[in-house]
C-alpha positions, 0 to 999 in steps of 0.5 A: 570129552577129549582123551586124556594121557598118562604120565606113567613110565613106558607109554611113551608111544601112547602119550606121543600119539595122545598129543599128535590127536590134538594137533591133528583135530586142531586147527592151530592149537598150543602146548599149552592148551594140549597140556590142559586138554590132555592132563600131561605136564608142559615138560611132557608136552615140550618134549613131545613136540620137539621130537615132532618138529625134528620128525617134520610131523609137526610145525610152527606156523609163525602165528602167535596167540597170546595168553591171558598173562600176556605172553605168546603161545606158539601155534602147532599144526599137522605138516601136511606134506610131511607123509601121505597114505593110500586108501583102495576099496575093493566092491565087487563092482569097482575098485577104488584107490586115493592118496591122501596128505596127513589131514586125509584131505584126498590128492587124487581118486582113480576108479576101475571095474572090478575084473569080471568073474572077481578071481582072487588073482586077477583082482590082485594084479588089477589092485596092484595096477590101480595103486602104481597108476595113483602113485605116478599120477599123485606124484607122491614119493614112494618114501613118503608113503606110510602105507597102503589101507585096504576096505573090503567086503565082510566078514574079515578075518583081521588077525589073519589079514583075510576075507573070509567068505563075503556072500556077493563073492563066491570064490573068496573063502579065507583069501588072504588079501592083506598078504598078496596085495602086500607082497605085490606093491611092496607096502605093508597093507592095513586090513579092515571091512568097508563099513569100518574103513568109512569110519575111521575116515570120518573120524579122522576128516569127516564130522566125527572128528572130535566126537568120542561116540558115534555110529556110522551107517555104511551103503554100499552094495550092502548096508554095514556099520562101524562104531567109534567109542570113547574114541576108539574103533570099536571092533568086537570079539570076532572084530566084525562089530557093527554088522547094523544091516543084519539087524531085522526090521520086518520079522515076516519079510523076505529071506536073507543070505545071512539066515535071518529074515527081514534084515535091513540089508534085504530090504534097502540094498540097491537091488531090493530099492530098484526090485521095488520101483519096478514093481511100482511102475509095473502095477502103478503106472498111473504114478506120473512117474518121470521113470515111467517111460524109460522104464517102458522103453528099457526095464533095465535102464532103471537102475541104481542111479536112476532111481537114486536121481530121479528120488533127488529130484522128488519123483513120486515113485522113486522118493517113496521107495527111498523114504521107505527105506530110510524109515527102515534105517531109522528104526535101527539108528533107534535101536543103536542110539538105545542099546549104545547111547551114541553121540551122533549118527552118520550116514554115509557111502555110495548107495545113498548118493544124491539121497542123502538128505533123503535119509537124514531127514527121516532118521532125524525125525526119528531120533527126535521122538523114538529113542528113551534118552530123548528127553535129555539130549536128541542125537542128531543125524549127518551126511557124512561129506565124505559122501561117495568116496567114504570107504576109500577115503577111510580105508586111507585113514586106516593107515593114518589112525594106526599110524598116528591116533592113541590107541589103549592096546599102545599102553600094553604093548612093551 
């Protein structure tokens, strides 16, 4: 289902961006086929585009197709080069910062530890740093920069443009981040929570692209979501929609810093998987793990990666631990696809690196047989291939989105 412009007056904003959508979703398209996709007149179209080409935007890639009367269609596409974004995604472990071109396609990723003791002002100068080294090794003009997206922990206070009171940073209750980055690089700086960020990046170059319905499943240092419905990001009243970690799967399991018990959260985060595999290796050294003796030499040499590598390459301890995991991720990608009716499932970020095929399998299973909606159609599960660089990528993307995708809030604006 493709969105639909108007030709009323004053949406002019609105249809402008309805056309840039599918170009950008395109790979080659004409105006004519916009026209018919967006249910805007050709002279709309014409006029549209003309004022992309002059912006730069847009271009004729010198290819023509013909139609079925025999005349040749021009084919537009997205001029890459005419702008670019950056994206940084502040962990409490490590920052991250991209550039992106304007089919988010990445130039260059840098990452740094986060300053340790995570103090709002040093985190600033360290962000601040990172940007101007991406900006001098990117060599991308300052000029053409639309802006800079930044990915966070949740809850966010979006409207403010600050981090409320994030549970892995003690000291940042209602910091307001958008504002001091912004004043320390000098560009306007776009605000949203990691989950969200990863994406609107799938959105824009992942395998959500085209799809009007999709749920993606954020893993981080914790497990978030974020939600795209009829093509718009779905934020919610407090717009902090798509908490999915919070959502309980075992009612009589360990406690969670939310209040609630037996959260996804508490049961999949990287501390809870390699909580779990010690355990395992402690009780259960008969497994023939090949973590075993690494973990008998150094505990603490079994960490995150470790046990995410070893469960890739079928360790009995450390699958198990991960394929129990992701049957806990199934039964919330059941409850979304009942309560939502999605199109697709994406699963994405960091702490599923190396295993995400692991989870896809499971939640695909899943999804095969669980939700009531089975019989008429199954939703499929994906790896999104933006993999480890999802919430940096997106947080780019953020920019890119607000700047260039229709967004029904344009068609009540003056």
């Amino acid at each position: 289902m493709r969105q639909a412009g108007t030709n009323l007056p004053k949406v002019g904003r609105y249809n402008r961006a309805v056309v840039l959508d599918q170009i950008q979703l395109a790979d080659g398209i004409s105006r004519v086929e916009i026209a018919h996709l967006t249910g805007l007149t050709p002279q709309a179209v014409s006029a549209i585009v003309r004022r992309l080409l002059d912006e730069g935007i847009v271009r004729e890639d010198g290819a023509s197709r013909v139609s079925n009367g025999g005349k040749p269609r021009t084919t537009l596409r997205l001029n890459a080069d005419a702008g670019s974004a950056l994206g940084l995604h502040f962990d409490p472990i490590e920052l991250t910062c991209c550039a992106v071109d304007l089919l988010g396609r990445p130039l260059l990723v840098k990452k740094r530890p986060t300053p340790p003791g995570v103090d709002p002002a040093q985190v600033v100068a360290a962000m601040t740093e990172l940007v101007a080294e991406v900006l001098d090794e990117a060599d991308v003009p300052r000029d053409k920069v639309l802006g800079l997206g930044l990915a966070t922990p949740g809850p966010i206070d979006q409207e403010q443009g600050m981090i409320v009171a994030p549970p892995q940073l003690a000291h940042w209750t209602r910091v307001p981040l958008q504002s001091l980055l912004s004043d320390a690089t000098g560009l306007p700086v776009t605000l949203d929570n990691d989950a969200t960020a990863a994406a609107v990046g799938e959105r824009w170059s992942g395998v959500g692209r085209g799809v009007a319905n999709f749920a993606y499943l954020f893993f981080g240092t914790g497990v978030g979501g974020g939600l795209i419905l009829n093509h718009q990001v779905f934020r919610g009243g407090s717009l902090n929609a798509g908490e999915f970690g919070h959502s309980t799967v075992l009612p009589e399991g360990p406690d969670c810093y939310c209040g609630n018990r037996g959260c996804l959260e508490s049961l999949t985060n990287p501390s809870a998987l390699v909580a779990e595999v010690h355990r395992r290796l402690t009780s259960r050294p008969e497994e023939g793990s090949s973590l075993s003796q690494a973990f008998d030499r150094d505990p603490a040499s079994v960490d995150h990666p470790a046990v995410l590598l070893a469960a890739a390459a079928d360790d009995p301890v450390a699958a198990a631990v991960i394929d129990e995991a992701a049957e806990h991720v199934a039964t919330i990608a059941v409850s979304v696809v009942n309560f939502i009716d999605v199109d697709l499932i994406v699963l994405g970020g960091h702490g599923i690196e190396h295993v995400e095929s692991r989870y896809v399998d499971v939640v695909s299973a899943a999804l095969k047989s669980r939700p009531l909606s089975r019989s008429i159609r199954v939703v499929e599960a994906k790896a999104s291939p933006l993999g480890a660089s999802a919430a940096v990528i997106g947080a780019a993307a953020l920019v890119l989105h607000s700047t260039y995708s229709p967004q029904l809030s344009a068609l009540l604006s003056d």
